[in-house]
C-alpha positions in Angstrom: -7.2 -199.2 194.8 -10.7 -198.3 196.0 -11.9 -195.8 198.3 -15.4 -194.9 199.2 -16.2 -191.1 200.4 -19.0 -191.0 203.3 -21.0 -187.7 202.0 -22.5 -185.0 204.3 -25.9 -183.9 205.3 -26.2 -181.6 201.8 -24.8 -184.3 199.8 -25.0 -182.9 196.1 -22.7 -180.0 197.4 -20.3 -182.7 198.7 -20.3 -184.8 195.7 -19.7 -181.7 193.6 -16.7 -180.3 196.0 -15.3 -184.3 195.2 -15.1 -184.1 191.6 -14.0 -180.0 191.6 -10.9 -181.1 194.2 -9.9 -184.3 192.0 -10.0 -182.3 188.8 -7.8 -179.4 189.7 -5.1 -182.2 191.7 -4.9 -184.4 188.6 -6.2 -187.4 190.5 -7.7 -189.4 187.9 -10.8 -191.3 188.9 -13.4 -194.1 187.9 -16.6 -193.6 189.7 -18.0 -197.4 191.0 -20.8 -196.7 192.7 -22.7 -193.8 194.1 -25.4 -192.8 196.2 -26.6 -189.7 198.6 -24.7 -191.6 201.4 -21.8 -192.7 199.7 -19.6 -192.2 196.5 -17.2 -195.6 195.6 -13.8 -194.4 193.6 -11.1 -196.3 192.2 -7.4 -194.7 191.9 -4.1 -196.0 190.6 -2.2 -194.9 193.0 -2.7 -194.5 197.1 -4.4 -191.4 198.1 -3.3 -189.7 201.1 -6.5 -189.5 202.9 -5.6 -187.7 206.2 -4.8 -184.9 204.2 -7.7 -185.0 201.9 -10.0 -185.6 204.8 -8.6 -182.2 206.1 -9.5 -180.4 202.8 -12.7 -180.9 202.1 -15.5 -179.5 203.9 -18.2 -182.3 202.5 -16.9 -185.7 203.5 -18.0 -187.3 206.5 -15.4 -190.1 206.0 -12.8 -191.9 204.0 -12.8 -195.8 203.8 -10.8 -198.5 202.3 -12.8 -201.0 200.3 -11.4 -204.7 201.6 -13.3 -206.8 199.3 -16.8 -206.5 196.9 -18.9 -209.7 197.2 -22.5 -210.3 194.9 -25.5 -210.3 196.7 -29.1 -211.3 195.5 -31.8 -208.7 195.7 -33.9 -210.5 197.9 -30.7 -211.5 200.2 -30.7 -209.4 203.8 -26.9 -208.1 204.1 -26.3 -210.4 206.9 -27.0 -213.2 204.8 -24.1 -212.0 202.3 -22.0 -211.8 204.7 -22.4 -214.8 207.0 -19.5 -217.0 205.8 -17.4 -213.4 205.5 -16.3 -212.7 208.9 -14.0 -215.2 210.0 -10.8 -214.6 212.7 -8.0 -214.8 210.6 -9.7 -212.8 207.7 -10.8 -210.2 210.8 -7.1 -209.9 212.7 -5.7 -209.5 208.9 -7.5 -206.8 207.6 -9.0 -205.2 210.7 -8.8 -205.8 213.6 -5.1 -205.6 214.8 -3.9 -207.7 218.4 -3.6 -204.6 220.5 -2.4 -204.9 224.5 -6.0 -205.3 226.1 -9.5 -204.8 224.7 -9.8 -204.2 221.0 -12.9 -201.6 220.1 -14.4 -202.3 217.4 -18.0 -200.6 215.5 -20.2 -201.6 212.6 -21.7 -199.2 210.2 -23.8 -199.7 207.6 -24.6 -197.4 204.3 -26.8 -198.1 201.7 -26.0 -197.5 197.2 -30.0 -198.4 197.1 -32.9 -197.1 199.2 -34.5 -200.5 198.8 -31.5 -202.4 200.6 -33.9 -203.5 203.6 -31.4 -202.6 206.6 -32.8 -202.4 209.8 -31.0 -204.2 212.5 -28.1 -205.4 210.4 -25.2 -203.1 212.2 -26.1 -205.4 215.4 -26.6 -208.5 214.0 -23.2 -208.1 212.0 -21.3 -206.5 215.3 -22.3 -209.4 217.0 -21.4 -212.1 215.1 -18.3 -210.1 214.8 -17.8 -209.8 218.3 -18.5 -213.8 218.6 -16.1 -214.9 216.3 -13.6 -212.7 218.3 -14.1 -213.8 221.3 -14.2 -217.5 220.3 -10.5 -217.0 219.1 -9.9 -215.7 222.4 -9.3 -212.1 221.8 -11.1 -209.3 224.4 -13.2 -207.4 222.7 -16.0 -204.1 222.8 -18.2 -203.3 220.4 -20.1 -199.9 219.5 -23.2 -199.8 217.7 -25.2 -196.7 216.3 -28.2 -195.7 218.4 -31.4 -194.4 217.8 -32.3 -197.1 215.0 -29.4 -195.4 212.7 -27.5 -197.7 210.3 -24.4 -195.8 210.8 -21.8 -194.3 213.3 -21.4 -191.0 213.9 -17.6 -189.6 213.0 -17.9 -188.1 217.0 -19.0 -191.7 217.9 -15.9 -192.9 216.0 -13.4 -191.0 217.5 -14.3 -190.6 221.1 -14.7 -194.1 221.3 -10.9 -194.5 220.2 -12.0 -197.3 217.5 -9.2 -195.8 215.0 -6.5 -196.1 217.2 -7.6 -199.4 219.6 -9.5 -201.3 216.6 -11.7 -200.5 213.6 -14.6 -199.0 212.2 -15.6 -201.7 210.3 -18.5 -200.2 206.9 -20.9 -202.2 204.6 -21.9 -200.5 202.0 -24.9 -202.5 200.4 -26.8 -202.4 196.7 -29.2 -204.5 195.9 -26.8 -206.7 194.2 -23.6 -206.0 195.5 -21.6 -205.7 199.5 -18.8 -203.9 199.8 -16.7 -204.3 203.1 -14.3 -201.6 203.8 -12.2 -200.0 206.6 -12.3 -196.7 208.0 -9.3 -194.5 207.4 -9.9 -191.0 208.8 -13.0 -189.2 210.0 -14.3 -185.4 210.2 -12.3 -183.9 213.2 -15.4 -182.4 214.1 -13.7 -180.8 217.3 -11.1 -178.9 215.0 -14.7 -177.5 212.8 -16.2 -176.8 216.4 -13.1 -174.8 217.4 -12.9 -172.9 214.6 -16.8 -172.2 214.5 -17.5 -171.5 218.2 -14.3 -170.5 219.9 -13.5 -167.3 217.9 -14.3 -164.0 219.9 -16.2 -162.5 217.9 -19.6 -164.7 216.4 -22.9 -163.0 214.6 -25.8 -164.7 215.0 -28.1 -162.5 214.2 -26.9 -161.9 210.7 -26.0 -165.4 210.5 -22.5 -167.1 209.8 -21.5 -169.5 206.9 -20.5 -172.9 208.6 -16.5 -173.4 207.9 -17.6 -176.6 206.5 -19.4 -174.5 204.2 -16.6 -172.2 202.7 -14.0 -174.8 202.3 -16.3 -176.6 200.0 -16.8 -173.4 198.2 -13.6 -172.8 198.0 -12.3 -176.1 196.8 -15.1 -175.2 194.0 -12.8 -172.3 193.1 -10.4 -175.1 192.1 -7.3 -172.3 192.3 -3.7 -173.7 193.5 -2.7 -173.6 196.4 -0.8 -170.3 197.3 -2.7 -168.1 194.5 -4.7 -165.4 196.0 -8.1 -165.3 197.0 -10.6 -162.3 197.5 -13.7 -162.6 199.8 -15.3 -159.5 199.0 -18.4 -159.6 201.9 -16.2 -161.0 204.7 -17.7 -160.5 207.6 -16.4 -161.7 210.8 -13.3 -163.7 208.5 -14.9 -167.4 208.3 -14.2 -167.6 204.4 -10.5 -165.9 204.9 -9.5 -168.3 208.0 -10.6 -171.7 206.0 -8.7 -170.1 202.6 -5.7 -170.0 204.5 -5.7 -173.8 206.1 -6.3 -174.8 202.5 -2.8 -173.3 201.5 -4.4 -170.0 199.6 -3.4 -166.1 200.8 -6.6 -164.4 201.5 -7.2 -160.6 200.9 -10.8 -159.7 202.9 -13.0 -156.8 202.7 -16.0 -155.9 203.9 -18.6 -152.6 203.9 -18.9 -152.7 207.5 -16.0 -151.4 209.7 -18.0 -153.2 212.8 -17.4 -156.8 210.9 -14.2 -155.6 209.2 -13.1 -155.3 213.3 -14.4 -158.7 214.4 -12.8 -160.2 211.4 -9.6 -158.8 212.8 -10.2 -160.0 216.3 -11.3 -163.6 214.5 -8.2 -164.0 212.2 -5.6 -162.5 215.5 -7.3 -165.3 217.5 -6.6 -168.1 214.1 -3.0 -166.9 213.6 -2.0 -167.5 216.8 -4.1 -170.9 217.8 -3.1 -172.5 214.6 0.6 -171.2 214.0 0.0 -169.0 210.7 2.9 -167.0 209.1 3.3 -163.5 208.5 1.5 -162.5 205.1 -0.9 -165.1 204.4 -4.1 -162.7 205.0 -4.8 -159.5 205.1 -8.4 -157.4 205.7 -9.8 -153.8 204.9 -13.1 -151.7 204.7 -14.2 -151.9 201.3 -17.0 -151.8 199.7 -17.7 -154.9 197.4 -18.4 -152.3 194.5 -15.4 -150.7 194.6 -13.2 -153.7 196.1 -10.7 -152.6 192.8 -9.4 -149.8 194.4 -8.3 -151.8 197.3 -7.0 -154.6 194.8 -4.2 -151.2 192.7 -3.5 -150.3 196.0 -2.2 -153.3 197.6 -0.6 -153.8 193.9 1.1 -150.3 194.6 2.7 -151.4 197.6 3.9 -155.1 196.1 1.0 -157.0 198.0 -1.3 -159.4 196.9 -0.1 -158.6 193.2 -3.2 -160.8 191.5 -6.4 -162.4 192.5 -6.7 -165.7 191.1 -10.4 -165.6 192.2 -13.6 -164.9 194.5 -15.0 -167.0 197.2 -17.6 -165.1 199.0 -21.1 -165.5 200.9 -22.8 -162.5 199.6 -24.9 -160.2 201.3 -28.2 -162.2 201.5 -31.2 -159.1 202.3 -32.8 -158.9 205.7 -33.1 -162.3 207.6 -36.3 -163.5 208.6 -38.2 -165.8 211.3 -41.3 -166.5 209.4 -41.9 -166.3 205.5 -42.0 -163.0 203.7 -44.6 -162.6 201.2 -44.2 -161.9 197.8 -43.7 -157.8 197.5 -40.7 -157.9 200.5 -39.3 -161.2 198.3 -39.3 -158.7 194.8 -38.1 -155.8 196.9 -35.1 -157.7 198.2 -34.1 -159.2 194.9 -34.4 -156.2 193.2 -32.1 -154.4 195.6 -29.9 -157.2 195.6 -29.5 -157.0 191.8 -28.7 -153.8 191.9 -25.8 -154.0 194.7 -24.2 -157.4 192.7 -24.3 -155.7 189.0 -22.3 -153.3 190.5 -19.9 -155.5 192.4 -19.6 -158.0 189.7 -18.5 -155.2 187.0 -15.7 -154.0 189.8 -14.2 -157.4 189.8 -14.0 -157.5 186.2 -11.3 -154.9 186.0 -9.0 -157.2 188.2 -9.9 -160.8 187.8 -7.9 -162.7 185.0 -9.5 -164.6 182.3 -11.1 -168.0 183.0 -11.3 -166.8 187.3 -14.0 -168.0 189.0 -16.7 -166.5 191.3 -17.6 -168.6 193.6 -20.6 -167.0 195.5 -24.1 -167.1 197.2 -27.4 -165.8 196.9 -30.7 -165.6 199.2 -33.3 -168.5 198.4 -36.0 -168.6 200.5 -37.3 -171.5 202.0 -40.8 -172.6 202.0 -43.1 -175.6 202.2 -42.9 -176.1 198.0 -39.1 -175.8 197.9 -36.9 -172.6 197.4 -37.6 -169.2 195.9 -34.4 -167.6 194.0 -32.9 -165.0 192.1 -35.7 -165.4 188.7 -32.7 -165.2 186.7 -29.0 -165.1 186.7 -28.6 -163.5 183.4 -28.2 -160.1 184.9 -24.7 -161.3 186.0 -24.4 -163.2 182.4 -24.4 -160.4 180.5 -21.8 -158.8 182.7 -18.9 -160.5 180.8 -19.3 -163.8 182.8 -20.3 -168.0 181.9 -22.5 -169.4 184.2 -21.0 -172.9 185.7 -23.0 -175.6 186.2 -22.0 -177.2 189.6 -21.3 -180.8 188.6 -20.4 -181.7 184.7 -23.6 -182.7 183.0 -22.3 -186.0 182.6 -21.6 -186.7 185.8 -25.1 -184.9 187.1 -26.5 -187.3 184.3 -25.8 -190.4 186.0 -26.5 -188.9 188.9 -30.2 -188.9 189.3 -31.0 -188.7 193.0 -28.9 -185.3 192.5 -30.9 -182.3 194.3 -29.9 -179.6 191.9 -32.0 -176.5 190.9 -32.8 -175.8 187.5 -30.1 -173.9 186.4 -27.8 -176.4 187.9 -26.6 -175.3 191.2 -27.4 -176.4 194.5 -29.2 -175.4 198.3 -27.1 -175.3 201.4 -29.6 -174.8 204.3 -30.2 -175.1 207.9 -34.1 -176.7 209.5 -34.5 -173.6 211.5 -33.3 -171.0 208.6 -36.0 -169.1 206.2 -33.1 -167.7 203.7 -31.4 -170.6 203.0 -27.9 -169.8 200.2 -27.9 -171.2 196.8 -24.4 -171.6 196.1 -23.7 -170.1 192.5 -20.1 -170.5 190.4 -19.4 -167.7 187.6 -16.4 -168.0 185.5 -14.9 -164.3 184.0 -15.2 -164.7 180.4 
């Protein structure tokens, strides 16, 4: 069977957070196609995608490919496809004879950025909607605004078109159409919830997005119901996402204040979303000395061993304009100091082969990112550096945006520190 993945806005980090959460379920793939919209699978066996679509924080949507057709490169996608819509093919694989209007939208992604596009969602909705209607079914159909070739997953799902039709995707190369189905979308209202509706929120200091930490975790690639440590917690957004991915979560942070929201946060999650006794727990600590917490838990037979660390680090001051150089040295130089420290700590607790899953400032500017110079002061620790995606995958991979040392830049328009997101396996 083939499924394609519709990838998010930081698309390198949700192409690696595919491969890490394939490798550590077994799922045995063959990559088909790719691109920064789209990634093309095939599977032996049928995936459950509602639950995968729950799990990872990078993937927009999951579709079913219904057929692959050629297409010359000087062929519009409309052409391809103009003897391919017909009725019976349409009520067979798509669009099923509900009571009363069927809703129906087009979306269109592209495996080439030469695929010439524009227009071609309408065009194809409306011979869609035609051939519908001329077999005497009543039918609506949604289109993407603002001159975009795709439908947004909020578009999707307020307009009902899972449940009272289809979301019908073309995903075009220069040589080759796919058709496919929509299966399950982003429940972006769920992310929203868990985002906005906590009590406590920090703006100011800024918050990693939830979509965010359950990628990094799935880069942890631990099983479900090992522990986890988040060692700069905060107000709980790394611990709450742990636990809806099946881990236990142990939290800690330097800051009683955050330590207190994280407490008011994770009250608020346990009872909105039904979580049992024992599944988190969080302390001061300081992330230098997070071992001492770590014995004394095991003293009183809880959270006996951490299988590995998922945390946004502290990033340095945050800023509304671009420091200059001397603030940029000062910061790193501060920061090194405070994650030599922490990363020896976790040394005396973390088994063999654990992973660090972690991020650091970069800072943002008109040339690209400034980072940590080097990483070796964590190497030298007693830790591997891991690239994010195998080399042989980032190989064929080109239109990857991945730093030099391999990793990869999760950032916001309005943001100056943006977070390079950085994977250490213990040695």
């Amino acid at each position: 069977m083939q499924y394609a993945f519709v990838l998010g806005r930081v698309f390198t980090l949700s192409l690696a957070e595919l491969f890490s959460y394939f490798q550590i379920r077994g799922i045995d793939i063959s990559i088909i196609d790719a691109s920064p919209e789209v990634l093309i699978v095939e599977v032996e066996n049928q995936l459950d995608t509602q639950k995968i679509q729950r799990e990872l924080g990078g993937v927009v949507k999951i579709l079913r490919i219904i057929d692959h057709l050629p297409k010359r490169e000087t062929d519009s996608v409309n052409f391809a496809l103009q003897n391919y819509f017909k009725p019976s093919k349409l009520k067979t694989d798509f669009l099923k004879n509900y009571k009363g209007k069927i809703q129906f939208g087009v979306s269109v992604y592209l495996l080439d950025s030469e695929v010439k596009a524009f227009g071609e969602p309408k065009r194809l909705g409306m011979y869609i909607k035609r051939a519908m209607q001329d077999s005497g079914s009543s039918i609506r159909l949604v289109l993407p605004e603002f001159n975009s070739l795709a439908l947004a997953s909020v578009v999707v799902t307020k307009n009902l078109l899972l449940d009272k039709g289809a979301e019908i995707c073309i995903i075009a190369g220069l040589k080759d159409v796919y058709v496919a189905k929509t299966l399950v979308v982003q429940d972006f209202e769920d992310y929203g919830r868990r985002d906005y509706q906590r009590p406590v929120r920090d703006d100011k200091q800024g918050m990693i997005p939830p979509k965010v930490a359950q990628i990094m975790l799935n880069f942890a690639e631990t099983k479900q119901g090992e522990t986890m440590l988040d060692p700069f917690c905060g107000i709980g957004t790394m611990i709450q996402e742990g636990v809806l991915l099946g881990y236990r979560m142990l939290g800690s942070d330097l800051n009683p204040g955050a330590v207190a929201g994280s407490e008011k946060n994770l009250e608020w999650f346990r009872n909105r979303y039904k979580i049992s006794p024992g599944k988190f727990h969080v302390e001061v600590s300081d992330a230098k000395e997070v071992s001492n917490l770590v014995e004394n838990l095991k003293k009183i037979g809880a959270f006996q061993t951490i299988s590995g660390v998922v945390t946004e680090g502290y990033l340095g001051p945050m800023y509304t304009k671009y420091p200059n150089q001397p603030e940029i040295d000062k910061n790193f130089k501060e920061l090194q100091e405070l994650y030599i420290a922490s990363f020896q700590d976790w040394l005396k607790f973390l088994p063999t082969k654990s992973k660090v899953v972690i991020c650091f400032p970069s800072y943002k500017h008109k040339q690209g990112y400034t980072g940590f110079p080097t990483l070796d002061f964590i190497t030298k620790l007693g830790y591997n550096h891991v690239d994010l995606m195998p080399s042989i995958l980032a190989d064929s991979m080109p239109f990857l945006r991945l730093t030099d040392r391999k990793t990869a830049i999760y950032d916001r328009k309005d943001q100056i520190v943006a977070r390079e997101i950085v994977i250490f396996e213990k040695v």
